[in-house]
C-alpha positions as a Markdown table, in Angstrom:
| # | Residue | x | y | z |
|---|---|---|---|---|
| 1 | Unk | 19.7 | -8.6 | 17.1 |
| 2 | Unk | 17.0 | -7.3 | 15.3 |
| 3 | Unk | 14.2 | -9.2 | 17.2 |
| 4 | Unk | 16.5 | -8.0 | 20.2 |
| 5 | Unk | 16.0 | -3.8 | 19.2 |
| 6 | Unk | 12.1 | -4.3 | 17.7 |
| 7 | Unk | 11.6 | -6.1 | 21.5 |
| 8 | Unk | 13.0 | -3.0 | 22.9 |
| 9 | Unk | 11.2 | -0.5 | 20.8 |
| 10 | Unk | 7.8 | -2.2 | 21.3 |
| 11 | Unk | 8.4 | -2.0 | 24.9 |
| 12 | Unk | 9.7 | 1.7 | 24.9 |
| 13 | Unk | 6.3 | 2.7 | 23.6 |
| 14 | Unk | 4.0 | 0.6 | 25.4 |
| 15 | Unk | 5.9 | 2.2 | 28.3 |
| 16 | Unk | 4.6 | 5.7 | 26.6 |
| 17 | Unk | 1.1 | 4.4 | 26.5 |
| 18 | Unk | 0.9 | 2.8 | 30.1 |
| 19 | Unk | 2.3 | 6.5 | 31.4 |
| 20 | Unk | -0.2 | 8.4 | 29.8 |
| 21 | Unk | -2.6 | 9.7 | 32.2 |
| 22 | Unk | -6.7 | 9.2 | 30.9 |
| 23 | Unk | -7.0 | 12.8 | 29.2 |
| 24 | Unk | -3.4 | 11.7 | 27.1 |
| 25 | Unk | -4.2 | 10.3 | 23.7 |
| 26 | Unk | -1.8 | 7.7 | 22.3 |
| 27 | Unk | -1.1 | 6.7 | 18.6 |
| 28 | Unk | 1.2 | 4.7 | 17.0 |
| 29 | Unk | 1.4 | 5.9 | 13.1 |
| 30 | Unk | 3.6 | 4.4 | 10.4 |
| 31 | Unk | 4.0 | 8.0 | 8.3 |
| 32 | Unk | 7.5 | 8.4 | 8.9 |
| 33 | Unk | 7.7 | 9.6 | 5.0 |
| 34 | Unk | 8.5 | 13.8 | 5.8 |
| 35 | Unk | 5.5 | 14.6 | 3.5 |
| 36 | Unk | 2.6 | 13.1 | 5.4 |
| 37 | Unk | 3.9 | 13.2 | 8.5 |
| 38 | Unk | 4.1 | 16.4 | 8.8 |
| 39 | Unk | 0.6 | 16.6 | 7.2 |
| 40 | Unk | -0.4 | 14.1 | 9.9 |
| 41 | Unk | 1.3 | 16.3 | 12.4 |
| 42 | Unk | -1.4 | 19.1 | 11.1 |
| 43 | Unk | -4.6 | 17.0 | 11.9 |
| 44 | Unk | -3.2 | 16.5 | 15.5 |
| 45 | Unk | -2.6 | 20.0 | 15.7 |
| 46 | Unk | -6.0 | 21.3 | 14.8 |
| 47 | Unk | -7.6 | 18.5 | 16.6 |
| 48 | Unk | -6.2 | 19.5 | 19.8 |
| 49 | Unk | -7.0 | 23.1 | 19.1 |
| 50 | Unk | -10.4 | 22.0 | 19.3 |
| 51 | Unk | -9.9 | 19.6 | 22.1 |
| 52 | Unk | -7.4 | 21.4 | 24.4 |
| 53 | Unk | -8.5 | 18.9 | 27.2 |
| 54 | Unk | -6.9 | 16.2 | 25.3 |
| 55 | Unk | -2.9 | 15.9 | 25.0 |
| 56 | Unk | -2.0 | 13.8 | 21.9 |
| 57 | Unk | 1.0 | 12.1 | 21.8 |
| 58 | Unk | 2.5 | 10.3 | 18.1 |
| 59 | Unk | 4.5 | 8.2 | 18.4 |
| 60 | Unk | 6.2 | 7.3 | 15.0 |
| 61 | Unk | 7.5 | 3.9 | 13.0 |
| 62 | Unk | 9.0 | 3.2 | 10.0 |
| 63 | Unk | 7.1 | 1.7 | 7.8 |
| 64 | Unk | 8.3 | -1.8 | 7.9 |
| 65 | Unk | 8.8 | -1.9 | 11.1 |
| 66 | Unk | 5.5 | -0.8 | 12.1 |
| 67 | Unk | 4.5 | -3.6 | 10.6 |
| 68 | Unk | 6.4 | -6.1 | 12.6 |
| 69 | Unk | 5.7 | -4.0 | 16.4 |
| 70 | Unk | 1.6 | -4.1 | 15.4 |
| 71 | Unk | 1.0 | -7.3 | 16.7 |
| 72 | Unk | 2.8 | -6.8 | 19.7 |
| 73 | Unk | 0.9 | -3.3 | 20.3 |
| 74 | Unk | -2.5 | -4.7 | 20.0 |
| 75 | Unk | -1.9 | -8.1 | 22.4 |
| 76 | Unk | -0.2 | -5.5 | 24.9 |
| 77 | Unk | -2.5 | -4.6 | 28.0 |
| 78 | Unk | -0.2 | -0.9 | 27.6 |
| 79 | Unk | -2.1 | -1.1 | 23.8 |
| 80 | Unk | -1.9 | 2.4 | 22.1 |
| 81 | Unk | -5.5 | 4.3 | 21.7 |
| 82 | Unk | -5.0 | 4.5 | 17.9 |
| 83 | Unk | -3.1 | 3.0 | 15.7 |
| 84 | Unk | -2.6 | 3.5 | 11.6 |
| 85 | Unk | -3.4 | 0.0 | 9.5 |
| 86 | Unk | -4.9 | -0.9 | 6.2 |
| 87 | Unk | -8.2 | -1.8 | 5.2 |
| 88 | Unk | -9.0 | -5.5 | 3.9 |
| 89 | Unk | -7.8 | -8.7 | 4.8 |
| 90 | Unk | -5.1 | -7.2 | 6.8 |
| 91 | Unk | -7.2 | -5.5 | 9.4 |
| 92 | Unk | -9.5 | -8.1 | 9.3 |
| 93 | Unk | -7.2 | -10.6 | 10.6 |
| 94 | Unk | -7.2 | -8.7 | 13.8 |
| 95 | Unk | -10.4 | -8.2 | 14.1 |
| 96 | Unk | -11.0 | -11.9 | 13.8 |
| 97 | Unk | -8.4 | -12.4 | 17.1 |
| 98 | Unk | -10.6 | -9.7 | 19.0 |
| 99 | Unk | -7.7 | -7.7 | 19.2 |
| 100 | Unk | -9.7 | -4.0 | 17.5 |
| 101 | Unk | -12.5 | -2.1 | 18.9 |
| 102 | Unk | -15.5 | -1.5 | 16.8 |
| 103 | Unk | -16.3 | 2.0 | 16.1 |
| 104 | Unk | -19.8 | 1.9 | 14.6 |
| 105 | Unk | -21.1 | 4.7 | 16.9 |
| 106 | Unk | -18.6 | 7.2 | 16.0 |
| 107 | Unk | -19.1 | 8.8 | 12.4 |
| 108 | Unk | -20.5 | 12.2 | 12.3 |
| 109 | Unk | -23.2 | 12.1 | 9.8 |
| 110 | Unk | -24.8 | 9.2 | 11.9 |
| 111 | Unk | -23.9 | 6.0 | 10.2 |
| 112 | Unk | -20.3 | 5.0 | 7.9 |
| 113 | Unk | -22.4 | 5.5 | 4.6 |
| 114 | Unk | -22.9 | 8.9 | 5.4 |
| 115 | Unk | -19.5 | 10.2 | 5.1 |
| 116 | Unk | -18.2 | 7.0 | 2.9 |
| 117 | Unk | -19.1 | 5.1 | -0.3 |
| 118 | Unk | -20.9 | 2.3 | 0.8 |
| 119 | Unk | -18.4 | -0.1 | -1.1 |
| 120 | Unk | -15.5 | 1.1 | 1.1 |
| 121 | Unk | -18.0 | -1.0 | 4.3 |
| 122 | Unk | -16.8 | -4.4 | 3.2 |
| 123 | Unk | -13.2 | -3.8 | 3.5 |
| 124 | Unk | -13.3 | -1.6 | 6.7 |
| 125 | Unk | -15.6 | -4.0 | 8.6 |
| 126 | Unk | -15.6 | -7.7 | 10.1 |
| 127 | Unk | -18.6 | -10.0 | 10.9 |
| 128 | Unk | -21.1 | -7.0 | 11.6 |
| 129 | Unk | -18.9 | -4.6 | 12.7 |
| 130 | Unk | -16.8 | -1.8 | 11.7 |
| 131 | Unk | -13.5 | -1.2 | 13.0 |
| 132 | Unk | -11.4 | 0.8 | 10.5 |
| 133 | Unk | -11.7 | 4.2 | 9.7 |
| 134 | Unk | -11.1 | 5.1 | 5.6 |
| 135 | Unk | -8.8 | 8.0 | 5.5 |
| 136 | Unk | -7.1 | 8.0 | 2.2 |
| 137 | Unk | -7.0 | 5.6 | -0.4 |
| 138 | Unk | -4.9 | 6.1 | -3.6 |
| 139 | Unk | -3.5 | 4.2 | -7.0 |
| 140 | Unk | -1.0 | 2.2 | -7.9 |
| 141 | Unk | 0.1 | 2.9 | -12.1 |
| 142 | Unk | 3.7 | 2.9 | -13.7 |
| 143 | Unk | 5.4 | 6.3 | -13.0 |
| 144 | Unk | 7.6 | 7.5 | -15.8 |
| 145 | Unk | 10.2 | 10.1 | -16.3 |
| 146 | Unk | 8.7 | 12.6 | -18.8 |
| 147 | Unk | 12.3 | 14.3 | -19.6 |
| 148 | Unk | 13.7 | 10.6 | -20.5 |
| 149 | Unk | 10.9 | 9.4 | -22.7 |
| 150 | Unk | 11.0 | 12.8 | -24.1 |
| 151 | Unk | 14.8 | 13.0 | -25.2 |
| 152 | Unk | 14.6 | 9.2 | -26.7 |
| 153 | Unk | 11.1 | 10.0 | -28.2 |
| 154 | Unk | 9.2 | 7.4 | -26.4 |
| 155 | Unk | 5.0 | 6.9 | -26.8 |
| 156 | Unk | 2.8 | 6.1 | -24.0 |
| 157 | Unk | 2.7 | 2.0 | -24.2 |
| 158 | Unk | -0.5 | 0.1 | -24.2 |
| 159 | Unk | -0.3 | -3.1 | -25.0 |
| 160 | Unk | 2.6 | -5.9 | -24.2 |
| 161 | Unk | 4.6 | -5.7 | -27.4 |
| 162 | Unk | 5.0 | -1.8 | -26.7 |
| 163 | Unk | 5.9 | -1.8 | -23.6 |
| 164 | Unk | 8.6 | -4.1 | -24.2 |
| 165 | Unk | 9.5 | -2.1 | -27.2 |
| 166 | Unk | 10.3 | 0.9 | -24.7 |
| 167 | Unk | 12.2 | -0.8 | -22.2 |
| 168 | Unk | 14.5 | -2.1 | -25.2 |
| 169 | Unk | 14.9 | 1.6 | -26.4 |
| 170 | Unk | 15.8 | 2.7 | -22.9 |
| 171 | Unk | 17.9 | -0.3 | -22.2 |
| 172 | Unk | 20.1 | 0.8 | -25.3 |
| 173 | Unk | 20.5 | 4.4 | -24.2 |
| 174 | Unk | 22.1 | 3.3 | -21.2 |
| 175 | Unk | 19.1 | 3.9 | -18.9 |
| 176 | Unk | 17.5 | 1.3 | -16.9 |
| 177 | Unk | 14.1 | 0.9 | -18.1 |
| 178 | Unk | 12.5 | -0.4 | -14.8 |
| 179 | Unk | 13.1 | 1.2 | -11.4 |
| 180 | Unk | 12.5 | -1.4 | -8.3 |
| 181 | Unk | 13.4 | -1.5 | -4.6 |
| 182 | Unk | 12.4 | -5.1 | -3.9 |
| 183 | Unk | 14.9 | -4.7 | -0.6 |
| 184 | Unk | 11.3 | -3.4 | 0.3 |
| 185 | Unk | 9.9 | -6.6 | -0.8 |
| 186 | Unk | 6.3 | -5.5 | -1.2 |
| 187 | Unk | 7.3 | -3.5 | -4.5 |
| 188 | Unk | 7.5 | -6.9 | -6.1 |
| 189 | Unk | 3.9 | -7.3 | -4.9 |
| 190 | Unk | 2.3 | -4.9 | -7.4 |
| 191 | Unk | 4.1 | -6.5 | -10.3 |
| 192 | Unk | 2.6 | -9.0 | -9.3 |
| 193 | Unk | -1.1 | -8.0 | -9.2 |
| 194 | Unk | -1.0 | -6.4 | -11.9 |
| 195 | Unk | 0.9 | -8.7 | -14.2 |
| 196 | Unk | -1.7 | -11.4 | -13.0 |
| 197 | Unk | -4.2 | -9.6 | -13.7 |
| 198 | Unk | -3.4 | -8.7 | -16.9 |
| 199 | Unk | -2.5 | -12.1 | -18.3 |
| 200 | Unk | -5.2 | -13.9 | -16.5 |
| 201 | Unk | -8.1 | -11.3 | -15.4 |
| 202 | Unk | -8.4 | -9.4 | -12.0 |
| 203 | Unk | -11.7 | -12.1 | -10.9 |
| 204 | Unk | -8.5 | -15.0 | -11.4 |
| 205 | Unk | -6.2 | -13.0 | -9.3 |
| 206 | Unk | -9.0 | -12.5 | -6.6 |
| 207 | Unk | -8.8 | -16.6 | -6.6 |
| 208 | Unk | -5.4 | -16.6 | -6.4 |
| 209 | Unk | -4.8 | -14.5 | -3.1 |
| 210 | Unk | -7.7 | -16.4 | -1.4 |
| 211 | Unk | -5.7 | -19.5 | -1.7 |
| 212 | Unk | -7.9 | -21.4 | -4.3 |
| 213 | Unk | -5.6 | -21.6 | -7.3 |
| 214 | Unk | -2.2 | -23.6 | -6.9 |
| 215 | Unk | 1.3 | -21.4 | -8.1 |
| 216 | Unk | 2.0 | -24.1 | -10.3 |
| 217 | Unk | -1.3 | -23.3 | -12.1 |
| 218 | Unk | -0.3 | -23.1 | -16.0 |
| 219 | Unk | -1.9 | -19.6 | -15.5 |
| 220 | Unk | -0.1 | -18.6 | -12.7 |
| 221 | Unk | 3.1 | -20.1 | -14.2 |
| 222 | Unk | 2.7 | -17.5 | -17.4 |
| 223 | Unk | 2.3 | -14.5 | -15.2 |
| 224 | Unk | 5.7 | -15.0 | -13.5 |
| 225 | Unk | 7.1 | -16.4 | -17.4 |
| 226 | Unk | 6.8 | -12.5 | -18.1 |
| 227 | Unk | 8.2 | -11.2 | -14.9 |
| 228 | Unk | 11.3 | -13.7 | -15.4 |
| 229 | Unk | 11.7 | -13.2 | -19.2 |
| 230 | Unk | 11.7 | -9.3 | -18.2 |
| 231 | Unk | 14.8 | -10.2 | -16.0 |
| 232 | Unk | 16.4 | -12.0 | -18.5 |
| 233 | Unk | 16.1 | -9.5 | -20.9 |
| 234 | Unk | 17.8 | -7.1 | -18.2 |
| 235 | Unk | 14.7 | -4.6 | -18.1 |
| 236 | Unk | 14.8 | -4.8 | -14.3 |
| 237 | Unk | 17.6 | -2.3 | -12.7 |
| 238 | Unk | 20.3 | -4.0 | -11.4 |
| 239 | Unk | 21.0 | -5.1 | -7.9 |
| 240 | Unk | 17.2 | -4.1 | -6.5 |
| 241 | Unk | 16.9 | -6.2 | -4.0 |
| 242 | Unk | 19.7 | -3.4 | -2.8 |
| 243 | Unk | 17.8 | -0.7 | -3.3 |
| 244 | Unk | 14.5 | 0.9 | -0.8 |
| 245 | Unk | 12.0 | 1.7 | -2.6 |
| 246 | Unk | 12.9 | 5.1 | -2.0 |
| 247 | Unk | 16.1 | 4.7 | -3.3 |
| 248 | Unk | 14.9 | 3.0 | -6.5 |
| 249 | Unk | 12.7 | 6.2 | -6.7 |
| 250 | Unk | 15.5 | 8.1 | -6.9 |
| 251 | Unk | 17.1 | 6.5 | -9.9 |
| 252 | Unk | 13.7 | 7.7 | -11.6 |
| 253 | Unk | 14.1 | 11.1 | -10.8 |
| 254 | Unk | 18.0 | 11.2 | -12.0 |
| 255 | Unk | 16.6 | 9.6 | -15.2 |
| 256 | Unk | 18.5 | 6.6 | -14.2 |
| 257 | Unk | 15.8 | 4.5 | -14.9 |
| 258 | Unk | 12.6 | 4.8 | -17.4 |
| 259 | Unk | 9.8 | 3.9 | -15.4 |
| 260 | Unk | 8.6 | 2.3 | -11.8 |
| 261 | Unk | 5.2 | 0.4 | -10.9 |
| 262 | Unk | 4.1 | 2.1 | -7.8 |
| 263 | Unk | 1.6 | 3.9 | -5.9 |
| 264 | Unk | 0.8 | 7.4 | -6.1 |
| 265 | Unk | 3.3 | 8.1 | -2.9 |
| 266 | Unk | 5.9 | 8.5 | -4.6 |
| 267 | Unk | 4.9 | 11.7 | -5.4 |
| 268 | Unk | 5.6 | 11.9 | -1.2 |
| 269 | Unk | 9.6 | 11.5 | -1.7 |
| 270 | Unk | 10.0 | 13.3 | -5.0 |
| 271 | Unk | 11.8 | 16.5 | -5.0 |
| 272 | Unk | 9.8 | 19.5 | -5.9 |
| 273 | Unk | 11.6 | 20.6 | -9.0 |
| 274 | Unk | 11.0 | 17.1 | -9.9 |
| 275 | Unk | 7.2 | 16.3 | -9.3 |
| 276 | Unk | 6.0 | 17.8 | -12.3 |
| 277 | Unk | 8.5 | 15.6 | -14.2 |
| 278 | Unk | 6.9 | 12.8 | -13.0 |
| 279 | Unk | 3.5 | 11.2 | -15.0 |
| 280 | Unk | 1.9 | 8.0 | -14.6 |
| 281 | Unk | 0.0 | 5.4 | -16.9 |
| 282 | Unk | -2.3 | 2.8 | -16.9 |
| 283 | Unk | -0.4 | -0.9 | -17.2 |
| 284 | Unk | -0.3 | -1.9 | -20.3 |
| 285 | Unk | -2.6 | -4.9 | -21.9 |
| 286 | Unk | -1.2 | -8.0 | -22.0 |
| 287 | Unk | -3.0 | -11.1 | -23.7 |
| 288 | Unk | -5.2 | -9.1 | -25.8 |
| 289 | Unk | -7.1 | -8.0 | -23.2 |
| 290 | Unk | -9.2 | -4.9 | -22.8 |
| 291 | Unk | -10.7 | -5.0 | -19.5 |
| 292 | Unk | -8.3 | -4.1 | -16.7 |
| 293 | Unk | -7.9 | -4.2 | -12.7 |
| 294 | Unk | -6.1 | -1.6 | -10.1 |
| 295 | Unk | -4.6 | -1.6 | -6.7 |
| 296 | Unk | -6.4 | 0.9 | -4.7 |
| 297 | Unk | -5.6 | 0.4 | -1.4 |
| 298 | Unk | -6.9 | 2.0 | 1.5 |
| 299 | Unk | -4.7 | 3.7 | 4.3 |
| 300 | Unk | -6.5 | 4.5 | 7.7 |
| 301 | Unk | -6.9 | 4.2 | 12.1 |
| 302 | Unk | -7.8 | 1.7 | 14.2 |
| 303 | Unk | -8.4 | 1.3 | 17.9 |
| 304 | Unk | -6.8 | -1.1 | 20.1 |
| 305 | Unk | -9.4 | -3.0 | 22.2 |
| 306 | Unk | -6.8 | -2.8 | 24.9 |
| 307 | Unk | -6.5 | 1.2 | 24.3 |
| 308 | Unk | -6.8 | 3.2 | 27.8 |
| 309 | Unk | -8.2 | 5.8 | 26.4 |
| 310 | Unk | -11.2 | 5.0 | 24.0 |
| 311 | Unk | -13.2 | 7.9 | 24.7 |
| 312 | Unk | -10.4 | 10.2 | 23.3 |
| 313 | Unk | -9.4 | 7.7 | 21.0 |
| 314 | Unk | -13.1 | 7.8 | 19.4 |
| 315 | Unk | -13.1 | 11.1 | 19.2 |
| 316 | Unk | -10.4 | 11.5 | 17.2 |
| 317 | Unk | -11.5 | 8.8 | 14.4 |
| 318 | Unk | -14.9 | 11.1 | 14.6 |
| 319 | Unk | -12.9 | 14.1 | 13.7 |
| 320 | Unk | -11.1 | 12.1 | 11.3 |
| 321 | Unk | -13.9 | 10.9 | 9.4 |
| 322 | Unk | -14.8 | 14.6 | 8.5 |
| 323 | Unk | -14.8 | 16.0 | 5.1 |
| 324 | Unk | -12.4 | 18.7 | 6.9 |
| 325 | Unk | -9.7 | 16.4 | 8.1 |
| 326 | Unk | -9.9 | 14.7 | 5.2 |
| 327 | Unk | -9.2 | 17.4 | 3.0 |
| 328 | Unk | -7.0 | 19.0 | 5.3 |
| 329 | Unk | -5.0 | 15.4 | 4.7 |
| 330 | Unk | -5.4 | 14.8 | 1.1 |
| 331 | Unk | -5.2 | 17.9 | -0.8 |
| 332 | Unk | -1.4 | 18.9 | 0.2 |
| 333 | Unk | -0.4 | 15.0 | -0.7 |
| 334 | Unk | -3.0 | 14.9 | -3.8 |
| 335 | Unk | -4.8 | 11.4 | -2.5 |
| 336 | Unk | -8.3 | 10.6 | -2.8 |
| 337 | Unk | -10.3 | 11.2 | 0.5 |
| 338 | Unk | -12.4 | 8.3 | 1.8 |
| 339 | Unk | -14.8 | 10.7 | 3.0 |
| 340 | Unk | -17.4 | 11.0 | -0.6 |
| 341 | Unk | -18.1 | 15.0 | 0.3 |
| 342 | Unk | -14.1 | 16.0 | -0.7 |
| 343 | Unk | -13.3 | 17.1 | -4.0 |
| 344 | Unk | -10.9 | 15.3 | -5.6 |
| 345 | Unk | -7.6 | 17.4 | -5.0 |
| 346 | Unk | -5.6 | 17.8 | -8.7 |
| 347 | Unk | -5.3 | 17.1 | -12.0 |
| 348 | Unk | -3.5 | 14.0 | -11.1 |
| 349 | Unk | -5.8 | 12.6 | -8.7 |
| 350 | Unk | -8.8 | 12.9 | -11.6 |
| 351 | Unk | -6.8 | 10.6 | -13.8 |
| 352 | Unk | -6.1 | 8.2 | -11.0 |
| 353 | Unk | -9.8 | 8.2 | -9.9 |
| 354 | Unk | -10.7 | 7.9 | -13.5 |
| 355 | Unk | -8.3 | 5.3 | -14.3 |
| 356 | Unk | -10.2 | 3.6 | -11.0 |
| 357 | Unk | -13.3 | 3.5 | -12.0 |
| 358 | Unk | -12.9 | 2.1 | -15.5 |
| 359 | Unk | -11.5 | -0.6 | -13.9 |
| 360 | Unk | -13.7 | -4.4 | -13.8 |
| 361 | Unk | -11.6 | -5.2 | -10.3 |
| 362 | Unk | -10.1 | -3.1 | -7.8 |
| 363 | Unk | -7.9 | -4.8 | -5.6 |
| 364 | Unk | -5.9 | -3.4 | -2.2 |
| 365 | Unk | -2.4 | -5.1 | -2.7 |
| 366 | Unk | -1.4 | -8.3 | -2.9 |
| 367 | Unk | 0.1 | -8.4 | 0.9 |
| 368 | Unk | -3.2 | -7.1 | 2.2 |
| 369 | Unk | -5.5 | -9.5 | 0.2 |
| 370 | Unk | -3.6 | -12.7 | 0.8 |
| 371 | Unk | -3.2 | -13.9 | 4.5 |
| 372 | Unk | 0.4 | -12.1 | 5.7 |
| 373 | Unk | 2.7 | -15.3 | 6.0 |
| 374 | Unk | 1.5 | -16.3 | 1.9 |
| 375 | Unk | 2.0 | -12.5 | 0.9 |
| 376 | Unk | 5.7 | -12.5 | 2.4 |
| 377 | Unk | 6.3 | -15.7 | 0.8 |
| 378 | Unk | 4.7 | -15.2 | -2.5 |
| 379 | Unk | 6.8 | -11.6 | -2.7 |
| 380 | Unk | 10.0 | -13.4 | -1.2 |
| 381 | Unk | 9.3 | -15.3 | -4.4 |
| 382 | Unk | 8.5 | -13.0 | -7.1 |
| 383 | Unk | 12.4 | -11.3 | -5.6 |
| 384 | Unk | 13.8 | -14.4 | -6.0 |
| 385 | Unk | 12.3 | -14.4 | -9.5 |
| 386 | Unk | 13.5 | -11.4 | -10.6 |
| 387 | Unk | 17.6 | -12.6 | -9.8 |
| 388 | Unk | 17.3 | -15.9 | -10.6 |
| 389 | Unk | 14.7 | -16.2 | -13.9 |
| 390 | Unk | 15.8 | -19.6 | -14.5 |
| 391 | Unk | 15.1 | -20.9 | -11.4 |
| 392 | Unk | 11.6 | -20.1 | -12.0 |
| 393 | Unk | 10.3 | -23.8 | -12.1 |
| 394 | Unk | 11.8 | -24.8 | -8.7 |
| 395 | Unk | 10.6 | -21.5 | -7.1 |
| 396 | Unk | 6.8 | -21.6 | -7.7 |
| 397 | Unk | 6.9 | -25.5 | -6.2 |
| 398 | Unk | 8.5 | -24.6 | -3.4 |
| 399 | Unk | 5.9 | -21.5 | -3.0 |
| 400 | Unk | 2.6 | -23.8 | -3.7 |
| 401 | Unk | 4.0 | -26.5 | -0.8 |
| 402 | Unk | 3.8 | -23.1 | 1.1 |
| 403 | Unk | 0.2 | -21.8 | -0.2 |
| 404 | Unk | -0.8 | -25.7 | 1.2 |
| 405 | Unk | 0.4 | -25.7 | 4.2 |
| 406 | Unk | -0.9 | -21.5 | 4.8 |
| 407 | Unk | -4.4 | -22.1 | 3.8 |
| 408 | Unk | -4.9 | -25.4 | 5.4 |
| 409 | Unk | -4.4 | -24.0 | 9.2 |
């Protein structure tokens, strides 16, 4: 049934895109979060007010299944003009099926480096090309609920021994000291990078997702050891494979739960008498280490090479790219702009930028560094994990017969 409805929805909007006449401009965006679509819906707005020749029409997914239509979108010959994605691996892997545009001609200034840092090239471009425009990029840290740490008297922890120390203090007050909603199985992805990271180094990790270093690696075998001895010791909240990660949030902002590793969205969903009782810190040391990695990944457009429209279509990413859009996107939903010539937006944003650049590796998420199929696997895995800790053995064989068979096509 549900291949049945995505079959039908893909369809309904390719039928948009095939009726659109050649001055209507077509995308296909996955901010179906109120915050930034509604933000999104601004950029539109003023872009049109500048280009009243063009109609835009936005057409708009959920999240997850946006993911699972994209293919679909891109092989259709009714493609969309534009289309949200993610830098990295991900859009690389259509790029690599000739399935994108490339859009070197279109940036303002004259060339990518003049509106973006020339490290943000690698991950928006494929064999000589560039076909992704940057638009936001943000931080993944472990959100806490100030009021709750507050009322049981909780520190800041850095290192291993005090973190556990605070989920055991929280765990005895009733309150569970780890919010996830691994229904949304790519939560279970940053526990994942960053708890690999942290026992074995982010340069390890960076092996790991590129398919050189088995999941039975004694290494590899330690990271999940802490994520299944945290279940074990009941730090996770109960039934999350139940819970959205918007949902999950939630519990954090009833004070239901202590703390939750995500990105800096979930400021998005938080109610406003509740934002400022939201904080973030850095994830704590484990193994004695004192360098440190992040996920910072990198939200932005691409064009269809079967878009109709690609004259509009460029446009658009050109008036994207500017320090104007960009800020007129950012600053309401405090990310960091692509585009090097916007400020950074808050007080928040400095610490997450900060906390970036102290970093040794910067990574952009486990399910858009590894190839697709290993990511859902590997985070099918880390769920499985997280109900069944003592299964832990039989699940990471089972995932490395899968990281052969992935890597070897």
């Amino acid at each position: 049934m549900k291949k049945y409805l995505a079959v039908i929805a893909a369809c309904s909007i390719a039928a948009t895109a095939f009726a659109s006449g050649a001055n209507e401009l077509v995308i296909n965006s996955y901010m179906s979060d109120q915050a930034p679509k509604e933000t999104f819906q601004k950029l539109v707005d003023d872009f049109q007010k500048k280009n009243p020749d063009i109609k835009v029409t936005v057409n708009t997914t959920a999240h997850e299944q946006f993911k699972t239509l994209l293919p679909s979108w891109l092989t259709s010959k009714q493609a969309p003009d534009v289309v949200t994605w993610f830098a990295g691996y991900r859009m690389q892997a259509f790029a690599e099926k000739g399935l994108l545009e490339p859009i070197n001609e279109v940036f303002p200034g004259g060339s990518f480096e003049a509106e973006f840092p020339p490290a943000f090239k690698t991950a928006s471009s494929y064999n000589g090309n560039i076909y992704f425009m940057p638009q936001s990029w943000y931080w993944w840290a472990v959100y806490y609920n100030k009021d709750v740490f507050a009322k049981l008297n909780l520190s800041i922890p850095k290192t291993a021994d005090e973190f556990m120390a605070v989920c055991d203090k929280l765990k005895a007050a009733g309150i569970a000291p780890i919010a996830i909603g691994a229904k949304d199985t790519w939560t279970a992805g940053g526990w994942f990078d960053y708890m690999d990271s942290a026992v074995n180094g982010g340069e390890f990790h960076v092996k790991l997702t590129k398919g050189e270093v088995p999941y039975t690696d004694p290494k590899v075998k330690k990271t999940f050891g802490y994520i299944a001895e945290f279940a074990k010791r009941g730090y996770f909240m109960p039934n999350a494979a139940s819970y959205s990660w918007q949902e999950a949030a939630n519990v954090l902002f009833r004070g239901e739960a202590g703390m939750y590793l995500m990105g800096q969205f979930i400021k998005d969903v938080a109610p406003a008498d509740v934002k400022d009782k939201i904080d973030f810190f850095k994830f704590p040391a484990f193994e004695g280490r004192t360098e440190y990695a992040v996920d910072t990944p990198t939200d932005g457009f691409m064009i269809p090479k079967n878009a109709k429209n690609k004259a509009a279509a460029k446009k658009f990413l050109a008036y994207l790219a500017t320090a104007e859009a960009q800020e007129m996107f950012c600053k309401p939903l405090g990310r960091l702009a692509a585009n090097k010539n916007v400020a950074v937006p808050n007080a928040d944003a400095r610490r997450g930028l900060d906390m970036v650049l102290g970093a040794k590796t910067a990574m952009q998420f486990y399910d858009r560094d590894a190839p697709e199929e290993m990511a859902a696997k590997g985070m099918n895995a880390i769920v499985d994990i997280i109900a069944n800790p003592s299964q832990l053995d039989s699940i990471l064989t089972a995932l490395d017969k899968e990281r052969v068979r992935i890597y070897s096509k």
